[in-house]
BALUM-461126 format. One line per 5 residues: number of its first residue (from 1); for each residue z, x, y of N, C-alpha, C. Coordinates in steps of 0.05 Angstrom, whole numbers, plus 5000, padded with zeros to 4 digits. Each point is the difference from the previous one (the first is absolute). Layout:
NUM = Z X Y Z X Y Z X Y ~ ...
! end
This chain:
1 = 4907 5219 5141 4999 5003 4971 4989 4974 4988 ~ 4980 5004 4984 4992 4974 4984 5011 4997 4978 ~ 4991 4975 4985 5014 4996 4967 4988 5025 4983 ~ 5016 5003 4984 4994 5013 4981 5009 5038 5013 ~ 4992 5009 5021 4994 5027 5003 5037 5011 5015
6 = 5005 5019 4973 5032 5008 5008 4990 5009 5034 ~ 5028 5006 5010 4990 5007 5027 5006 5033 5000 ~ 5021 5005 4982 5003 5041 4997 5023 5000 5012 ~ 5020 4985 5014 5028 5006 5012 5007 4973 4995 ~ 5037 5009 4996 5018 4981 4993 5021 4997 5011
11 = 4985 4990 5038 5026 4985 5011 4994 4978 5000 ~ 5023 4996 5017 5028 4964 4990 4968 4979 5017 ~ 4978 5013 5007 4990 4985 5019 4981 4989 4979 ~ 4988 5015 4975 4978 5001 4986 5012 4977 4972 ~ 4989 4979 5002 5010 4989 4975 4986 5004 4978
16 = 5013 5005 4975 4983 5006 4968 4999 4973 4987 ~ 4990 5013 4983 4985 4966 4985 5003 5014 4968 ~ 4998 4984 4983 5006 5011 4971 4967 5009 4993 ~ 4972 5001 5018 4981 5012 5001 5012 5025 5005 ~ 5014 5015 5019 5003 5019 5017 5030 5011 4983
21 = 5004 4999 4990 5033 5006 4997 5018 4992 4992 ~ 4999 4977 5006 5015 4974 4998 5022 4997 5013 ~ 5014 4969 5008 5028 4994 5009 5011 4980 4997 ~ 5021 4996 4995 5015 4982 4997 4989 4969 5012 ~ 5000 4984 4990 4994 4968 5013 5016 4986 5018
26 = 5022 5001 5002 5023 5005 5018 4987 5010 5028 ~ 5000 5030 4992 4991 5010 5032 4978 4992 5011 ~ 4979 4996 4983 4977 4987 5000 5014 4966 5023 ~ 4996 4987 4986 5017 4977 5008 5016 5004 5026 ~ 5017 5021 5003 5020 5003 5019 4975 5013 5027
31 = 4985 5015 4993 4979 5009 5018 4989 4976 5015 ~ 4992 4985 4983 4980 4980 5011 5016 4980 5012 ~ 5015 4995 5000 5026 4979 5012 5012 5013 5024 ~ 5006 5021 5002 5008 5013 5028 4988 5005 5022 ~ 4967 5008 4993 4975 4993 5015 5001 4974 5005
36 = 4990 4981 4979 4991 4973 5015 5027 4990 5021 ~ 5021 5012 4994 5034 4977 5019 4993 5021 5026 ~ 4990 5024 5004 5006 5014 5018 4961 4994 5022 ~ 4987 4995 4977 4972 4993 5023 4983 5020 4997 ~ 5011 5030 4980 4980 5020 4998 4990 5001 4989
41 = 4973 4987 5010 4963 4995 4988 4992 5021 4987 ~ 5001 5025 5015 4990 5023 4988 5009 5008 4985 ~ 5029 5000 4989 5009 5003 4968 5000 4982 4989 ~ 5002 4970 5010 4987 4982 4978 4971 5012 4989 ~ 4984 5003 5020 4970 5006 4976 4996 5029 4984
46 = 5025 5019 5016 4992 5022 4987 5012 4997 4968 ~ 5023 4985 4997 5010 4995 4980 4983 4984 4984 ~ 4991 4980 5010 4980 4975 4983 4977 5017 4993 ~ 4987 5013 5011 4980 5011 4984 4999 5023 4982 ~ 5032 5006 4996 5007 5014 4979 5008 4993 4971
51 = 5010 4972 5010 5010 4995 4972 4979 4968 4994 ~ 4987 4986 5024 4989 4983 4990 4988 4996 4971 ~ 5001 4988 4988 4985 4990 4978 4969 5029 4999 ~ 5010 5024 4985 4979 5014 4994 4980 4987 4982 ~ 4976 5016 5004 4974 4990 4988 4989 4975 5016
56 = 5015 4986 5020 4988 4978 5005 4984 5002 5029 ~ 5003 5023 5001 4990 5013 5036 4976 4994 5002 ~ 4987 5004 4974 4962 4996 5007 4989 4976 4992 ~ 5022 4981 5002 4992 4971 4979 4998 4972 5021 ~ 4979 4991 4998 4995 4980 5025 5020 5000 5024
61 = 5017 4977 5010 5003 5002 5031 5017 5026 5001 ~ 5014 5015 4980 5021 5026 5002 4972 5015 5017 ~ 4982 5012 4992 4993 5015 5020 4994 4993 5024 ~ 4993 4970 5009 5007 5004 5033 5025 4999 5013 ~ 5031 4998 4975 5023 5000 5014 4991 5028 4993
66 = 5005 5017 4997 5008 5023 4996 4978 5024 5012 ~ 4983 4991 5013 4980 5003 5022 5014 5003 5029 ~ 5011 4971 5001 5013 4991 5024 5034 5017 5003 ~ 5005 5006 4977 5036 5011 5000 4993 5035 5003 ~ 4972 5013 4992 4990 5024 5005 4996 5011 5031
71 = 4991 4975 5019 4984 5003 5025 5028 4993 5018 ~ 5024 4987 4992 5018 4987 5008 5019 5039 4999 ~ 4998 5012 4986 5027 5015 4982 4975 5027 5017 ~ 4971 4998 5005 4991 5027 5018 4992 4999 5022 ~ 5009 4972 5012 5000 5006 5027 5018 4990 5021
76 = 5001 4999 5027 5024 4997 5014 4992 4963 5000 ~ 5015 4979 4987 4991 4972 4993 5022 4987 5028 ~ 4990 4978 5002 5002 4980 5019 5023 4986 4990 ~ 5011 4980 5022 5027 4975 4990 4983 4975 4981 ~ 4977 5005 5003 4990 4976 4984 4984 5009 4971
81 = 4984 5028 4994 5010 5010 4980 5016 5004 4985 ~ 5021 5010 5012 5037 4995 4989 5008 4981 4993 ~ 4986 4979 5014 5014 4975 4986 4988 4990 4979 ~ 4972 5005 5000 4982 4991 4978 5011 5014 4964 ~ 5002 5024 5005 5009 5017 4980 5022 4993 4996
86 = 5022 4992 5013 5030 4990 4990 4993 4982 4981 ~ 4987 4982 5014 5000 4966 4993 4990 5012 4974 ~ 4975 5022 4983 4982 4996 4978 5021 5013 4988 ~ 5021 5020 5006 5016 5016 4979 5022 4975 5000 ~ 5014 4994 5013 5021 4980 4991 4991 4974 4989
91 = 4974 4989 4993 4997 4982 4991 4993 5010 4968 ~ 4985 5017 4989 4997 5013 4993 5024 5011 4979 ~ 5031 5008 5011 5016 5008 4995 5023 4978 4988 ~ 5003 4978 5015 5004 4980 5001 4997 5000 4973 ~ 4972 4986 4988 4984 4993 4979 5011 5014 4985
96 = 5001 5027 4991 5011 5018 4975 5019 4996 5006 ~ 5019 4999 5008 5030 4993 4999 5010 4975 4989 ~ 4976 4979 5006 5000 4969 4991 4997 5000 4968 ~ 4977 5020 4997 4988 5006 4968 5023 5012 4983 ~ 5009 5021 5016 5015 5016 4977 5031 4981 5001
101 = 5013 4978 5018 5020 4979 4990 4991 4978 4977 ~ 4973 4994 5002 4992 4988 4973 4999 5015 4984 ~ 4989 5018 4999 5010 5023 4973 5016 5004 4994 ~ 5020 5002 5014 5037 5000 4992 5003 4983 4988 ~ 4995 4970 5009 5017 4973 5000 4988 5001 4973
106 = 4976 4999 5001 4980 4988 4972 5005 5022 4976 ~ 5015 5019 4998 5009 5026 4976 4969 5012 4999 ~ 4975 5002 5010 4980 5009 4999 5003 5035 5001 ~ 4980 5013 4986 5002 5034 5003 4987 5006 5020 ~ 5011 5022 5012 4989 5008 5028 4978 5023 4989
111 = 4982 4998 5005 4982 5036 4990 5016 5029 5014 ~ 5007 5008 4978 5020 5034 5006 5024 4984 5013 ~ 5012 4977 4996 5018 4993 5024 4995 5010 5026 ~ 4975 5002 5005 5003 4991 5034 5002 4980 5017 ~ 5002 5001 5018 5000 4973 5022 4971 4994 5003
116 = 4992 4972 5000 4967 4988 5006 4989 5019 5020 ~ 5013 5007 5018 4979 5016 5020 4989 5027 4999 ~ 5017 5013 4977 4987 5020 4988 4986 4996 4973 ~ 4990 4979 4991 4985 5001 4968 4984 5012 5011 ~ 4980 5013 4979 4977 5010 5000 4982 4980 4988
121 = 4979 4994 5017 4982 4972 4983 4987 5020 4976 ~ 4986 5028 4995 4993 5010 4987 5024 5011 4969 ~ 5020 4992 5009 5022 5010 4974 5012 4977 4990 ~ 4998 4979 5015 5015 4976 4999 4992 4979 4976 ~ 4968 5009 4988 4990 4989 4977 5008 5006 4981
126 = 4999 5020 5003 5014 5018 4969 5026 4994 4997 ~ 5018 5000 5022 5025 5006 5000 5013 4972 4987 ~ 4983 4974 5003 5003 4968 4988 4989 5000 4985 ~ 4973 5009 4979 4989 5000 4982 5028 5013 4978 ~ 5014 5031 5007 5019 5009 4989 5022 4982 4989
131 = 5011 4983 5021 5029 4986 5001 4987 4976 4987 ~ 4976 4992 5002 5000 4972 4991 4981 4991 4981 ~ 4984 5025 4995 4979 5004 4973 4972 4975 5008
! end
């Protein structure tokens, strides 16, 4: 399943995105944390390329990560693939997690209150032009 495209069934395996349906940030959060402690690459990226930062898929180096997490997520990938893709989603993840505690700390508005790793770079202008004129 790529960004953006619902997948048409709603099991516990398929994660939604507030593109798709929406869900809670919490589970969001709790998804991505239980993958990375447990080592499962393949729901780390199936998840990251669901809720990553939409609109940013076709925008300089995002399309060769997201090239690389496509070829990684369709075919049978290697221990050193696997590791490569950990390392780009938890660093990656890391970072918006880092962003959205300065946003806390600093009283800053979140766009739609989401978490950094889901803004949309395409809604995200408007959404600060709104709050901050």
């Amino acid at each position: 399943m790529y960004p953006h495209q619902p997948s048409g069934d709603n099991d516990q395996n398929t994660p939604t995105t507030h593109l798709t349906g929406g869900t809670n940030t919490d589970t969001v959060v709790d998804k991505m944390t239980r993958a990375i402690v447990h080592s499962q690459v393949t729901s780390m990226a199936k998840l990251f390329v669901e809720i990553f930062c939409p609109g940013d898929w076709n925008k300089g180096q995002n399309v060769a990560v997201a090239g690389g997490l496509f070829q990684f997520l369709d075919n049978d990938p290697d221990a050193q693939s696997a590791s490569e893709i950990a390392d780009i989603i938890c660093f990656r993840w890391d970072t918006c997690l880092l962003v959205d505690r300065f946003v806390d700390d600093h009283g800053l508005h979140r766009p739609d209150d989401k978490i950094c790793v889901m803004w949309d770079s395409q809604e995200y202008p408007a959404a600060m032009d709104d709050k901050y004129g």
